[in-house]
N, C-alpha and C positions, 0 to 999 in steps of 0.2 A: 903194234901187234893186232890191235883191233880191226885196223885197214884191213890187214892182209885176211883177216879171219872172215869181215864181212863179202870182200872182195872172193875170194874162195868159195865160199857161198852161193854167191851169186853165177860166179863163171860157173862153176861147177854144176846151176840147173840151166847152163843155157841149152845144151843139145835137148833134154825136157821139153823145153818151150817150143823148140822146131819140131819134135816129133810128136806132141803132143800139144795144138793150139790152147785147149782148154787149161793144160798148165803154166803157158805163157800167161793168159788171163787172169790165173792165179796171182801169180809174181810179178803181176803188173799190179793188181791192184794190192799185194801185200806191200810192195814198194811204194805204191800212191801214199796208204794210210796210215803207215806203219812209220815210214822215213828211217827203215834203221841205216839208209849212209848217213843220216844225220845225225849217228849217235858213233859218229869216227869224227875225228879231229886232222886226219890228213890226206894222202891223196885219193882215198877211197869216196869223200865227201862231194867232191866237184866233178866226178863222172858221172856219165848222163846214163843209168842203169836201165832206168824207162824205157827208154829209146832203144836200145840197147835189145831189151827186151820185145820190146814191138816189132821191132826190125823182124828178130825170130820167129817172132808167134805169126805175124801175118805171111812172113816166108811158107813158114809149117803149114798155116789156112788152104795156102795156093797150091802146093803139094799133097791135098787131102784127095782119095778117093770123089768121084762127081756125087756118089750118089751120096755124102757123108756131110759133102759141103754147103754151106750155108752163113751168110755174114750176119743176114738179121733176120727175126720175125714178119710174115707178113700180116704184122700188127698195125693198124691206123696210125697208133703213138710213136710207131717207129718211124712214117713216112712223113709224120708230121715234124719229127725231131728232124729230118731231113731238109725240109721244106722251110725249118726255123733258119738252119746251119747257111742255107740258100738267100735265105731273105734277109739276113743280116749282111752277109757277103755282097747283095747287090748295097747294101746302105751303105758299105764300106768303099763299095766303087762310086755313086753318086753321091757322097757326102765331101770329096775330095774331087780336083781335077785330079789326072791321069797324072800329071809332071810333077804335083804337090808329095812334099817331103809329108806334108801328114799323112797319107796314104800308105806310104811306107812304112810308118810308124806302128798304122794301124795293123796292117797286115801278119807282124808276128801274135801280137793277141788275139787277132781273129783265125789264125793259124793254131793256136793254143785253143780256140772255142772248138773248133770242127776236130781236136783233134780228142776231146772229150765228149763229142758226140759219139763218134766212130765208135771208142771204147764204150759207151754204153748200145748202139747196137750190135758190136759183137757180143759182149754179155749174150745178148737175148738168143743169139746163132747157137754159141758154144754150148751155152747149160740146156742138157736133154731131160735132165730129170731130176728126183727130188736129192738124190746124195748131193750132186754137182751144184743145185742151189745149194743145202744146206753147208757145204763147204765154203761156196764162196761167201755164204751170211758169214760162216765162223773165222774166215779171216776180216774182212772188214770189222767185226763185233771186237773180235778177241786183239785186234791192232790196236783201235782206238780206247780198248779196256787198257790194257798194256800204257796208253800213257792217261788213262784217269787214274790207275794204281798208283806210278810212278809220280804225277802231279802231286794226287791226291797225299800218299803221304808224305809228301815233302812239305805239302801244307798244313799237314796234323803235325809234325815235327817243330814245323816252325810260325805254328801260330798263328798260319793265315796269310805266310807271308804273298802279297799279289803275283797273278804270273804276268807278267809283260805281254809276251809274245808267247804264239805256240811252236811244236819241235820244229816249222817247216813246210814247203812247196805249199797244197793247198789247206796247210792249218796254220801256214808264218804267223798272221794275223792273230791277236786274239779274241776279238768277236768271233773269226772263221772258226776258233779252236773253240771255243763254247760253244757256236753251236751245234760242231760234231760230236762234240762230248756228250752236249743235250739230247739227241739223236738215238744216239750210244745207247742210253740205257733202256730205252724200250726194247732193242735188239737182245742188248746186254740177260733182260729178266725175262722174256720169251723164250730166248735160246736156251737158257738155265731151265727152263720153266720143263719144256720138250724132252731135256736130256732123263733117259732112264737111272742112268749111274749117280749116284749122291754124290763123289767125289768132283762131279764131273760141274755137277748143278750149284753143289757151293762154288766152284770154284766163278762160273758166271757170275752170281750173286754176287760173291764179294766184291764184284769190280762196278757195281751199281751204285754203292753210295758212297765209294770213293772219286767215280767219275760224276755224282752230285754234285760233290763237293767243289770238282775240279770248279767246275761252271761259276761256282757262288767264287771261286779266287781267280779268274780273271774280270771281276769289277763288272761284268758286260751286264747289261741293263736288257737287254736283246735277248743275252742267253738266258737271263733268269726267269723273263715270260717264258721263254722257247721251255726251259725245264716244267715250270708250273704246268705249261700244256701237257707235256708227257707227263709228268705225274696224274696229270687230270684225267689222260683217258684213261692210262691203267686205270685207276680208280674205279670209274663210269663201266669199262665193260670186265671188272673182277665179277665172280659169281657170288663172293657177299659184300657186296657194294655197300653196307652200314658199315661194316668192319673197316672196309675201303677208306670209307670217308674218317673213320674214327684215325686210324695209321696216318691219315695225311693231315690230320688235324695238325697231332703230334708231331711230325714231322717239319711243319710248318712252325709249332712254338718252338722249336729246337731250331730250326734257323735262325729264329729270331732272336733266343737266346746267345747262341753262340758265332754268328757271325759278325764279323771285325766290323768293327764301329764306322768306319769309313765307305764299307762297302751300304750298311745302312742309311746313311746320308743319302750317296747316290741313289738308295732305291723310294727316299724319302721324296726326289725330284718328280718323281712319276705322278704327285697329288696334284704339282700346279706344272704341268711340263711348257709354259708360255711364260713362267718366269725363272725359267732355269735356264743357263748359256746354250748346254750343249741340246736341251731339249729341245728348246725355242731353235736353235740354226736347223734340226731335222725338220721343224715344219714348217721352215723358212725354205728349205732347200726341197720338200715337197711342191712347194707353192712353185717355187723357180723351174720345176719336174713336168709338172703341169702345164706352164707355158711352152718348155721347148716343145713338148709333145701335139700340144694342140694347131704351133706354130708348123710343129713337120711332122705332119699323121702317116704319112706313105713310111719313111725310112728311118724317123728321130733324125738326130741331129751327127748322129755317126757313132760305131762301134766305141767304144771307151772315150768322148771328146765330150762329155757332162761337164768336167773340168774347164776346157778348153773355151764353153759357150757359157758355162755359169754366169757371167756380170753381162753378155748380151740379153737376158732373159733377168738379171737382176734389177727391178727399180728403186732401191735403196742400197747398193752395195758400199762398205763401209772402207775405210782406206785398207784396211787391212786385206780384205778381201779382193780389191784393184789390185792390191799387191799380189797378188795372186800366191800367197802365204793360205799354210793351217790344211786339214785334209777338207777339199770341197768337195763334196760326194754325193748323191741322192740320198742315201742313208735307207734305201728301202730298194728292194731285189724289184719290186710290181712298180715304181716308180725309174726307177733303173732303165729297167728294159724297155717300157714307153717310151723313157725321154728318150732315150740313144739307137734306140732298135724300131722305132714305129710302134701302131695300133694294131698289126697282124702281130708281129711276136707277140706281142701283152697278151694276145686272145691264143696265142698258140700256146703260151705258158701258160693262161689259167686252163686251157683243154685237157693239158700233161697232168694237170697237179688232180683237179677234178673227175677225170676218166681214172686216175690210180685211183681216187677214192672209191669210188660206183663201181669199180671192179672189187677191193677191198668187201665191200657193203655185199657185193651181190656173192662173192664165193662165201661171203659166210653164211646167210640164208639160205644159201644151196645147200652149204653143210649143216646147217641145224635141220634140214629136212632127212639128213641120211645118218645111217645107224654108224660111221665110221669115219670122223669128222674131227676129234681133239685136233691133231696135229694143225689140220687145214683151218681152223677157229683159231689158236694160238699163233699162229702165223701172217694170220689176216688182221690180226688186233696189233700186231707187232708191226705190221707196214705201215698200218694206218695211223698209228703214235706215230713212229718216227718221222711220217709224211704229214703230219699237222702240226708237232713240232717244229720241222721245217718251214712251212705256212706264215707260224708266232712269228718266228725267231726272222723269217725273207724280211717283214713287214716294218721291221728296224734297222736290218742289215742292208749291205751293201755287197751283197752275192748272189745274181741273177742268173753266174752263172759256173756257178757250184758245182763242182764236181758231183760230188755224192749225191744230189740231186738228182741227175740227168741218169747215173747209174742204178739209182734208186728207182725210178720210174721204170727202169730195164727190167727191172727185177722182179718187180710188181707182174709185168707183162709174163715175163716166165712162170712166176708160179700160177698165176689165172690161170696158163695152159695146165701148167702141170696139175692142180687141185680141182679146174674142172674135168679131166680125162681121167684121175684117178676116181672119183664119186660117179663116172658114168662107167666103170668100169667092173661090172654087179660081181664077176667070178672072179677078180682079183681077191677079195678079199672075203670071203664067205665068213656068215654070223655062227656065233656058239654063244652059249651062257657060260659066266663066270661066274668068280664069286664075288661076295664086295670087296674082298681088297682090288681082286683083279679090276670091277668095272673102275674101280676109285681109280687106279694108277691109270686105267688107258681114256679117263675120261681129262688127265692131265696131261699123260707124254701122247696119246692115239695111238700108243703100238702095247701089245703083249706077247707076250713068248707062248708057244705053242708046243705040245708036248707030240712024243716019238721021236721019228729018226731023226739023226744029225739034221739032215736036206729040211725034215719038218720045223728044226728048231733052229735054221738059219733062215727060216721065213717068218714074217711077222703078223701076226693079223688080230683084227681089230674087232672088240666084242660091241655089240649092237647097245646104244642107249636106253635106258629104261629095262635093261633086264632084271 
């Protein structure tokens, strides 16, 4: 029954997708991170909806009016994401002969990478403005909330019990899923933070320190810095940042207190990590990261083949490891990409992550300069958590090349456009004095209600700082 309901669903928004790109986009990415075919058990699980879904949405692109259409931004980051998509692709051709079965091999992963670029520069095409971001935040936000709920209490129920794995495609993993979860919650308490309606903003919240929790019950040692970070910068950029620190104290003994004894241990490794198994092979398999990289700086050593070259680059490999047994991995996204991708990806992903920041940094000093800024502040603290989260959490992991990342960075690049065109835009939003509750609420959500006609009070506008 569930099949047929999910299944129903989905056909049922495909004309949607065709006639309307931006809600292909939509139901692409609520499919990405949501995975509900993965919460059907029969033939609705193994159909390929994505795709499915692509097929549409890019049909619909190609059938859009000329003057409408638009695949991506002419953003640097965008032609740079292109340029990466390009230059990994020639390593996949010169890391292989032409005849070599590994080439082949390679080709569907590397067919999966370009096809997670794509979707993030369509993002940047399709979203013209601020509802259409704000939508697409609140499906990504409210997907991944949906399984820190679901996690989350199944692990208050039952004590903590670990989660293995996560629901699926790019969260199967569960390091992958801890650090989406980590992510999560800076979206998660922004987006609650914005919303006018109380019903609306608990309902965000509650899915914050469930999807905490998720992080601390997949064991992941990756996720748990990755969360420390986001909790850290909320902290650092709250406006009373003693209270900040006083909450995170707190929040801190309370982990300590109540987290399962085992997952303790594990975090105990992080004091001497050169005498711990799993800690010690990460900076063994750094070290082995470093050589392919230095050995082949043009191209690495090939798309996904770290595995492949690990004991050519190993001078101590132990039988177990000849044996080519156990996960042999970089264990780190910035050592990832070197060894496998070359010394231009490594420099094209630190440009990605570092230009979101500096745009992050620079729209909010824009906005502390103009009278009508909450939204654009709150929003800019919200990418820039989830984007140094990300940062923590690459520098363990072994996901260089992360979906949410690459869409994340898209995203980034949209709202720059949109928060710096709306602060230069003096007659959109003309100043009035309020009162103090009025500056208080719009100095949290950036919007107030405006009083007269209907037409006046389905506009929003925003009362100047310091009145």
């Amino acid at each position: 029954m569930r099949d047929i309901i999910v299944s129903l669903i989905i056909v049922g928004l495909f004309p949607a997708c065709y006639r309307r790109p931006f809600v292909g986009l939509c139901i692409f990415t609520w499919l990405a991170y949501m995975r509900i075919q993965d919460l059907t058990w029969g033939f609705a699980k193994d159909q390929r909806w994505s795709y499915y879904v692509a097929i549409l949405m890019l049909a619909g692109y190609f059938t859009m009016p000329r003057k409408d259409k638009r695949f991506f931004l002419p953003d640097p980051r965008c032609y740079l994401m292109i340029l990466l998509a390009v230059w990994v692709g020639l390593g996949v051709l010169f890391s292989e002969t032409i005849t070599a079965f590994g080439l082949q091999a390679q080709l569907g992963g590397y067919l999966e990478f370009v096809k997670i670029i794509g979707v993030a520069l369509f993002t940047t095409g399709m979203i013209r403005n601020k509802e259409q971001l704000r939508v697409v935040l609140w499906i990504i936000a409210l997907s991944l909330g949906f399984y820190g709920v679901k996690t989350g209490m199944v692990g208050v129920f039952t004590l903590g019990s670990p989660v293995i794995s996560g629901p699926g495609g790019l969260l199967a993993d569960n390091n992958d899923f801890s650090m989406a979860m980590a992510m999560a919650v800076p979206m998660l308490f922004h987006l609650g933070w914005t919303e006018r309606r109380p019903e609306l903003r608990k309902a965000f919240w509650f899915c914050v320190p469930l999807s905490a929790f998720t992080v601390i019950l997949t064991r992941s040692r990756g996720g748990f810095l990755a969360i420390s970070a986001a909790i850290g910068i909320l902290i650092w950029r709250s406006k009373n940042r003693v209270m900040g620190i006083l909450i995170g104290l707190f929040l801190g003994l309370a982990l300590i207190a109540f987290a399962p004894s085992d997952f303790k241990e594990r975090l105990s490794t992080l004091k001497n990590p050169t005498e711990e198994g799993s800690a010690a092979s990460r900076i063994k398999a750094w070290g082995i990261a470093t050589r392919m990289a230095l050995a082949n700086p043009v191209f690495g050593v090939g798309y996904r083949k770290f595995r492949q070259h690990y004991n050519d680059y190993n001078p101590n490999p132990t039988p177990y490891e000849l044996a080519g047994k156990g996960k042999i991995v970089a264990h780190s996204s910035y050592f990832q990409i070197w060894a496998e991708c070359g010394t231009v990806s490594l420099i094209i992903y630190f440009v990605l992550i570092f230009s979101s920041l500096w745009t992050c940094a620079s729209v909010r000093r824009m906005a502390r300069t103009r009278y009508y800024s909450s939204w654009i502040m709150n929003y800019a603290t919200m990418f820039e958590a989830s984007l140094v989260t990300f940062m923590v959490g690459a520098t363990f992991l072994n996901r260089a090349h992360f979906d949410l990342f690459y869409q994340w960075v898209a995203l980034i690049i949209v709202f720059g456009r949109i928060a710096r065109a709306e602060m230069r835009d003096e007659g959109k939003h003309p100043m009035r004095a309020g009162t103090r509750g009025e500056i208080k609420n719009v100095r949290r959500t950036g919007f107030a209600p405006v009083s007269g006609s209907d037409a006046d009070r389905s506009r929003r506008r925003l009362i100047p700082r310091g009145v």
